[in-house]
Rosetta silent file (secondary structure, phi, psi, omega in degrees, C-alpha in Angstrom):
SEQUENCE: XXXXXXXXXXXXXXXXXXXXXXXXXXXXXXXXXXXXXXXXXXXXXXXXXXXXXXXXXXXXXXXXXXXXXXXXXXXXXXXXXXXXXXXXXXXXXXXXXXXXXXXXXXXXXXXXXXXXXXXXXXXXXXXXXXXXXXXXXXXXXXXXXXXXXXXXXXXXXXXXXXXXXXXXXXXXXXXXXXXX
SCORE:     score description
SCORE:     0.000 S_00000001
   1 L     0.000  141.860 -165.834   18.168  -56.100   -1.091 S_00000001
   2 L   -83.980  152.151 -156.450   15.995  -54.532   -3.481 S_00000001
   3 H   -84.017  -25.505  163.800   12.496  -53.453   -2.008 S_00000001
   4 H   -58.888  -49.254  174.161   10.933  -55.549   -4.826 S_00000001
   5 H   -33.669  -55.267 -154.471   12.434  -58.550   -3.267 S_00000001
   6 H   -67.600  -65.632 -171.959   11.270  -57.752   -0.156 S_00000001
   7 H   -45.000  -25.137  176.006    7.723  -57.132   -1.054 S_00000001
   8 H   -91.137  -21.280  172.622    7.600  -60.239   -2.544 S_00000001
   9 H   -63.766  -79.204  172.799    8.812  -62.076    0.421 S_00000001
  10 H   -28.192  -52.907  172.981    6.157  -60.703    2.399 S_00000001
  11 H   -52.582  -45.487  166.551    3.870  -61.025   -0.041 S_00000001
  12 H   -45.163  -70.516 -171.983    4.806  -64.763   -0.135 S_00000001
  13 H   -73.821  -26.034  176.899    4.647  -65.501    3.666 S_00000001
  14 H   -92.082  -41.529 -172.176    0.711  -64.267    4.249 S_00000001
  15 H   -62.175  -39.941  151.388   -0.038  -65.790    1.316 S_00000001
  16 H   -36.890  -68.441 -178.590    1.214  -69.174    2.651 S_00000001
  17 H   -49.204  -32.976 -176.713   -0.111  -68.056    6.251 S_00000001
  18 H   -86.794  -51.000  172.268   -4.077  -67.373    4.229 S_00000001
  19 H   -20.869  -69.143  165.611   -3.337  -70.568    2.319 S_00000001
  20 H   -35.917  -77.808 -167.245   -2.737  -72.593    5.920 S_00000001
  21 H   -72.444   -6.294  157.151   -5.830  -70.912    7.372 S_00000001
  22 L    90.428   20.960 -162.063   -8.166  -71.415    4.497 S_00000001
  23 L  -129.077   17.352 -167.017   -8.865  -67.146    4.428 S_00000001
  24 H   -53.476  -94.089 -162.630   -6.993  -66.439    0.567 S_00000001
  25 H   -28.997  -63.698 -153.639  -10.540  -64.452   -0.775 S_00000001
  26 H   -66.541  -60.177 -164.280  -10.866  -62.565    3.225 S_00000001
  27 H   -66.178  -17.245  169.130   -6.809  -61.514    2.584 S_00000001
  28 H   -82.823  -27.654 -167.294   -7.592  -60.435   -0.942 S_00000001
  29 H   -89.115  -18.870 -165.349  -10.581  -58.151   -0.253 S_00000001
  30 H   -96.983  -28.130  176.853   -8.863  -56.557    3.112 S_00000001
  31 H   -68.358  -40.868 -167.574   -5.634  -56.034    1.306 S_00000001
  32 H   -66.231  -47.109  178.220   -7.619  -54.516   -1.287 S_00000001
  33 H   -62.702  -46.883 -179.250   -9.236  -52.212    1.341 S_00000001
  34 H   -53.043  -69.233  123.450   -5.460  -51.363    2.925 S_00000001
  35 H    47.163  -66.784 -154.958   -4.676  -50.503   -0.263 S_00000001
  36 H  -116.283    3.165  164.248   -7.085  -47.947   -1.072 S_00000001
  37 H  -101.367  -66.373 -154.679   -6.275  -46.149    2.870 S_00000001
  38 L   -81.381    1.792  173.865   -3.058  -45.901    1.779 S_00000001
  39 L   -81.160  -41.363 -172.068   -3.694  -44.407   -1.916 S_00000001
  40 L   -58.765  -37.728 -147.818   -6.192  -42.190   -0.312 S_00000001
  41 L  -132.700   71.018  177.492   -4.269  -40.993    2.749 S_00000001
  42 H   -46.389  -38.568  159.668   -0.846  -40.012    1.577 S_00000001
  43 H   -54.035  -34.616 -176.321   -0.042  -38.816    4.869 S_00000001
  44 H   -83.072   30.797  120.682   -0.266  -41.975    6.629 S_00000001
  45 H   -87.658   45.923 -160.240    3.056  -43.101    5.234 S_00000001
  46 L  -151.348  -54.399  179.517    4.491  -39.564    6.825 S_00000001
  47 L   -62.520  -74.253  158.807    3.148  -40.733   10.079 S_00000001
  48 L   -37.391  -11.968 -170.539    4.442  -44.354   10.198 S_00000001
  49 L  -102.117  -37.105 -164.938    8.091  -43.541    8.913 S_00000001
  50 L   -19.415  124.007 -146.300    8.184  -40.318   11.753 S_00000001
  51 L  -111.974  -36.121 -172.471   11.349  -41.305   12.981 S_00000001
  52 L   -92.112   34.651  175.597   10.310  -38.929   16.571 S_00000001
  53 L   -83.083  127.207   96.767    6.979  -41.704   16.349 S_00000001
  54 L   -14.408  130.899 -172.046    7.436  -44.333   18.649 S_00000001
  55 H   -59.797  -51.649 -156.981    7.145  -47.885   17.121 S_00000001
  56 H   -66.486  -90.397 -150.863    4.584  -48.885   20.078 S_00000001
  57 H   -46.414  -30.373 -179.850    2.439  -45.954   19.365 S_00000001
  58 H   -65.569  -48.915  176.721    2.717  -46.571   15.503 S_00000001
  59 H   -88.449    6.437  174.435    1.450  -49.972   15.644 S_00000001
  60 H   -79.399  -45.243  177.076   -1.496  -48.831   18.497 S_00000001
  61 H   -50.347  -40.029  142.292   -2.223  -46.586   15.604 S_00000001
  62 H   -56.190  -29.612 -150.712   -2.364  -49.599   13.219 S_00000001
  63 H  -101.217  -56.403 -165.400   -4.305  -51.547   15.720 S_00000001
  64 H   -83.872  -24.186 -178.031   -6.925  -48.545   15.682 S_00000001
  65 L   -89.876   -9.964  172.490   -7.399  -47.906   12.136 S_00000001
  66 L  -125.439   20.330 -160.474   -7.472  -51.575   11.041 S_00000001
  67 L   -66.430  -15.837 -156.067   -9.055  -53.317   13.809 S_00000001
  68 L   -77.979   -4.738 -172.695  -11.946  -54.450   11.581 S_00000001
  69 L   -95.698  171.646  171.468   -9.102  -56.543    9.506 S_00000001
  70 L   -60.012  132.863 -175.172   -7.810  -60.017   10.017 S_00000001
  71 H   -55.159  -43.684 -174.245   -5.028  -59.971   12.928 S_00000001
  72 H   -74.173  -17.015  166.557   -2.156  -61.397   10.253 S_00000001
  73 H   -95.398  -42.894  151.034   -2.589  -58.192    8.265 S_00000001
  74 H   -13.356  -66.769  173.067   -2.612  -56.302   10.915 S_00000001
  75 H   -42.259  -87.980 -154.136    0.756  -58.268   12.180 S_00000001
  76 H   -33.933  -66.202  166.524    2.441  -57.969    8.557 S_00000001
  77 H    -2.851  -58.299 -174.870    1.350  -54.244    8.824 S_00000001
  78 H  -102.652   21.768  175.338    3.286  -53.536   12.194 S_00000001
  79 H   -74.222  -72.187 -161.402    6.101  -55.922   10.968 S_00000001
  80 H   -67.593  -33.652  153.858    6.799  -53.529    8.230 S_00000001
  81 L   -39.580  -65.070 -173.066    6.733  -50.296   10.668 S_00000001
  82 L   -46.308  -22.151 -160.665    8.882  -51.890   12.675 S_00000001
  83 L  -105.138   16.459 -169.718   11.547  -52.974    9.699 S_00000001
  84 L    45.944   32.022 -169.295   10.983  -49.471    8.238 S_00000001
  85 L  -131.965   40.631 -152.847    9.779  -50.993    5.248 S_00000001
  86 H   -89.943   -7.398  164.118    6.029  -49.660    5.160 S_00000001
  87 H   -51.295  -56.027 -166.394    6.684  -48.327    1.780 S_00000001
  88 H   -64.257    6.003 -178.472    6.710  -51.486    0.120 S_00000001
  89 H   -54.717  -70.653  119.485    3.108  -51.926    1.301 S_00000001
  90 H    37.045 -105.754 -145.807    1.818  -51.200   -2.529 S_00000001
  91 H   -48.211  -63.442 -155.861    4.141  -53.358   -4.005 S_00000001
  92 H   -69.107  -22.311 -161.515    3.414  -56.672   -1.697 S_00000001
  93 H   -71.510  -60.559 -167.754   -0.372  -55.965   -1.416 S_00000001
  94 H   -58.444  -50.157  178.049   -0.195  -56.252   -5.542 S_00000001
  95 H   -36.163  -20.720 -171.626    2.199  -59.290   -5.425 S_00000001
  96 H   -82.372  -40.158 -149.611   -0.359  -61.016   -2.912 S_00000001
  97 H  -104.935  -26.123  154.279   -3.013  -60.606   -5.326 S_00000001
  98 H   -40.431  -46.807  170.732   -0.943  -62.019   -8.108 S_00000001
  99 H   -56.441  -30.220 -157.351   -0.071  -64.899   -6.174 S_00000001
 100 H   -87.187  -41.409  177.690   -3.727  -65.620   -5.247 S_00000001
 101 H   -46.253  -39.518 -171.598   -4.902  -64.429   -9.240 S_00000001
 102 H   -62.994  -64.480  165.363   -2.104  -67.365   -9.973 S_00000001
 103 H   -36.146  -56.021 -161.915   -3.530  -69.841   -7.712 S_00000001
 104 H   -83.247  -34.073 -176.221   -6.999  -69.440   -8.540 S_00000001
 105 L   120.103   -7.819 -152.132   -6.308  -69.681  -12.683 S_00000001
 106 L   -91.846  137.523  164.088   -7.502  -65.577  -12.996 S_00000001
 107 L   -86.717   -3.019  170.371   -6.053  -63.328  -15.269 S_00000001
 108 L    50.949  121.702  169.427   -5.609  -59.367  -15.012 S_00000001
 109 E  -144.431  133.096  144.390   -6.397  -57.732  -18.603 S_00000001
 110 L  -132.303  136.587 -165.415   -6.545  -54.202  -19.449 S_00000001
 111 L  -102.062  122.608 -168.952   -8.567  -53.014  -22.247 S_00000001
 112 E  -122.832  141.903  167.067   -8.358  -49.420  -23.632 S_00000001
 113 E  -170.044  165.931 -120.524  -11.120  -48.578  -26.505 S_00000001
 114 L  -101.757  -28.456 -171.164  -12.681  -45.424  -27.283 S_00000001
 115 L  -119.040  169.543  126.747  -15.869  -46.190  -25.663 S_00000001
 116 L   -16.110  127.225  173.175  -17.245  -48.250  -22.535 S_00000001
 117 L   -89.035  141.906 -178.387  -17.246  -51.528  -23.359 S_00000001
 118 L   -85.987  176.147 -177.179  -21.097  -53.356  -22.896 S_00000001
 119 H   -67.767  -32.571 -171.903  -21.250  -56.127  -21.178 S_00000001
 120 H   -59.914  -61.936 -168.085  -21.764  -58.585  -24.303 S_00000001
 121 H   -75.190  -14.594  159.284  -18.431  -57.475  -25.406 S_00000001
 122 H   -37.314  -85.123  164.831  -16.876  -57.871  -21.876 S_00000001
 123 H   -15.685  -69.969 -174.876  -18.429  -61.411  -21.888 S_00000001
 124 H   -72.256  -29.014  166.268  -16.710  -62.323  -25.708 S_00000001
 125 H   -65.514  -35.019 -131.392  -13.125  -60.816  -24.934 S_00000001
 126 H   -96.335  -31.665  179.162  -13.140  -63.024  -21.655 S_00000001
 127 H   -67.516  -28.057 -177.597  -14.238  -66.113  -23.767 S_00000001
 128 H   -71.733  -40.463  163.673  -11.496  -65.462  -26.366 S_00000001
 129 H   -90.260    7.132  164.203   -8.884  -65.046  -23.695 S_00000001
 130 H   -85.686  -27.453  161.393   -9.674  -67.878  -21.510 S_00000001
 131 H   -62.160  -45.943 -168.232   -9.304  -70.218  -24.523 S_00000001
 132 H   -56.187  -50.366  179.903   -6.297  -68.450  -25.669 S_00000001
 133 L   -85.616   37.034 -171.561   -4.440  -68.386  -22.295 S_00000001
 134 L    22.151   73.811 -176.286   -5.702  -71.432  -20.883 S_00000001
 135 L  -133.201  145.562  171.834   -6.923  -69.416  -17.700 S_00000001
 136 L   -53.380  -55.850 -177.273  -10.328  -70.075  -15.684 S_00000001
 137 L  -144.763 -176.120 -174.249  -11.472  -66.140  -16.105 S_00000001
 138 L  -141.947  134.399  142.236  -10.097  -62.574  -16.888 S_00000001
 139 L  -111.168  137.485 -159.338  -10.616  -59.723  -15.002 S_00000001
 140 E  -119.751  122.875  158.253  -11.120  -57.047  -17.307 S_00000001
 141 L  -103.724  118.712  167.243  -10.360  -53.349  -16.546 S_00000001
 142 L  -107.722  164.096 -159.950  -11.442  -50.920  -18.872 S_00000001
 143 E  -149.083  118.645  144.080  -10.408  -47.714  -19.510 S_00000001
 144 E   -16.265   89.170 -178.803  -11.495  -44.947  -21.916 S_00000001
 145 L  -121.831   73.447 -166.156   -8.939  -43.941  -24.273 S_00000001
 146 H   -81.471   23.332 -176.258  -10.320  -41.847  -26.813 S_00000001
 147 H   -67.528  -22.153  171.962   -7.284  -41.229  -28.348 S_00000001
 148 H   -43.343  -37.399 -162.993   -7.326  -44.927  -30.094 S_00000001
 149 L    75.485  -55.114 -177.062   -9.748  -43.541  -32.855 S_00000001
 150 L  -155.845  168.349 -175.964  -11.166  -46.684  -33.167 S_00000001
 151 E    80.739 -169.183 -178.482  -10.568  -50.432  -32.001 S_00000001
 152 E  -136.085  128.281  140.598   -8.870  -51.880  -28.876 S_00000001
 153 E   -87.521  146.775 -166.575   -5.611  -52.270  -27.020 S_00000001
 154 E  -124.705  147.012  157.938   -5.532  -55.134  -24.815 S_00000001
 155 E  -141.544  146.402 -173.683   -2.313  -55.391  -22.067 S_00000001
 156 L  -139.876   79.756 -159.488   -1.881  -58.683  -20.147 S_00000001
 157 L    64.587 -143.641 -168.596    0.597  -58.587  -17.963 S_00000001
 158 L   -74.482   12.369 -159.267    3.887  -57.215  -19.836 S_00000001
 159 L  -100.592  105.021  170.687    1.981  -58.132  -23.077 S_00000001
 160 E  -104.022  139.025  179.153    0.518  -55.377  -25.420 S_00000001
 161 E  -121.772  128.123  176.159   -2.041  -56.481  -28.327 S_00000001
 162 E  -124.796  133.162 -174.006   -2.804  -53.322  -30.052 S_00000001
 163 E  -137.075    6.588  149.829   -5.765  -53.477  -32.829 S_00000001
 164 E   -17.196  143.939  170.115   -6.294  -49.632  -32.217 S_00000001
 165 H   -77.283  -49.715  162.612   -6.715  -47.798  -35.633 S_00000001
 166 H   -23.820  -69.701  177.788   -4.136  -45.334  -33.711 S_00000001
 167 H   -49.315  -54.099 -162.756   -1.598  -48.545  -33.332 S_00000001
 168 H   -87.131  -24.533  156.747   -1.913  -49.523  -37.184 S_00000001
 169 H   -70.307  -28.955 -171.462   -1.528  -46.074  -38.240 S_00000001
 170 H   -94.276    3.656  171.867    1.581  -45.718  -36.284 S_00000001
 171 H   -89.581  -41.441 -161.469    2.601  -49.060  -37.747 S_00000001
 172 H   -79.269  -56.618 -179.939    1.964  -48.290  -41.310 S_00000001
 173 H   -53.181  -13.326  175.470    3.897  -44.775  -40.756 S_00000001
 174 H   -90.136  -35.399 -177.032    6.746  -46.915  -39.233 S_00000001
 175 H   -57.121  -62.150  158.301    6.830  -49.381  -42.595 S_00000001
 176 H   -25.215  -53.059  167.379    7.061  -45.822  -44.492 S_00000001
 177 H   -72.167  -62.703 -149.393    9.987  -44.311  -42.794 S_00000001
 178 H   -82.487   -5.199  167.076   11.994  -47.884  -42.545 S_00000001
 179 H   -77.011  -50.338  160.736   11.324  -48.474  -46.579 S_00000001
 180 L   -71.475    0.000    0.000   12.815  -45.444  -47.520 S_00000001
C-alpha cells in the first residue's frame, strides 16, 4: 500500500477521534508543533527506525519528548514506531490539517510577489478569494520571489494563477515560438 494511503488513513482516524472529543483546533496546533521537531531534528527519524532500538524504549522516548501533547498523538505517534511507518509522519500531520482546513471552510493560498505583501493587500486578496471559492477564509503564505519582476503568482492547492510580469513574458515568448 502506498505510504500516501497510509498517511491518510491515519490522518483520517485522529481526525475522527479530535472530532468525537471536541479537541480539532488542540490536534491542529500540537501536530503543528510535532511537525516542526521533526523538520528540525532530522535525527529523530534515525533514532525511531534503529532497528537495534527497542520498540518499548522508542515509545518511552516518545512519551518523554511529547508529554506536554494530547495522549492520542502521542498514541498515533507510538502506533507508527511500532508499524515502522514513522516516516509518513509529514505526510499525515499535513493531511490532518487539510481535513480540519476542509471542515472548517479554510483555504491554503500561496502568494509569491516581489515584495512583502501589507496587510491591506493581504486583507483584499482574501476578500477576492473567499467570494471566488466560496470558502469562509484563506490562509495566505507569502513568499518573496523577486524573480517575478513585477505582479503576483497565486497557487491554491494544485491551481497556479500567474499575473507575474515574468509569467506573461514567458507567455508572450511562447505565442512567438508556436506562431512561427
Amino acid at each position: 500500500m502506498s505510504e500516501t494511503v497510509v498517511a491518510k488513513r491515519y490522518a483520517e482516524a485522529l481526525f475522527q477521534l479530535g472530532n468525537e472529543k471536541a479537541v480539532l483546533e488542540q490536534f491542529v496546533e500540537e501536530l503543528q508543533t510535532v511537525k516542526e521537531v521533526f523538520e528540525k531534528n532530522s535525527k529523530l527519524y534515525t533514532i525511531l527506525e534503529h532497528p537495534r532500538i527497542a520498540k518499548t524504549r522508542k515509545q518511552q522516548f516518545l512519551d518523554e519528548v511529547f508529554q506536554s501533547l494530547n495522549t492520542d498523538i502521542v498514541n498515533t505517534l507510538k502506533i507508527l514506531v511500532e508499524r515502522h511507518r514513522i516516516m509518513i509522519t509529514p505526510s499525515m500531520i499535513e493531511h490532518f490539517i487539510y481535513l480540519y482546513n476542509d471542515a472548517k471552510g479554510i483555504a491554503e493560498a500561496t502568494v509569491y510577489s516581489v515584495r512583502k505583501l501589507s496587510n491591506p493587500e493581504r486583507q483584499a486578496l482574501v476578500a477576492s478569494f473567499v467570494k471566488r471559492f466560496n470558502k469562509s477564509t484563506f490562509d495566505i503564505h507569502n513568499i518573496v520571489d523577486p524573480s517575478l519582476v513585477g505582479g503576483v503568482k497565486i497557487r491554491i492547492g494544485n491551481t497556479i494563477y500567474d499575473g507575474s510580469v515574468s509569467g506573461k513574458l514567458k507567455r508572450i515568448k511562447q505565442n512567438i515560438v508556436t506562431a512561427n
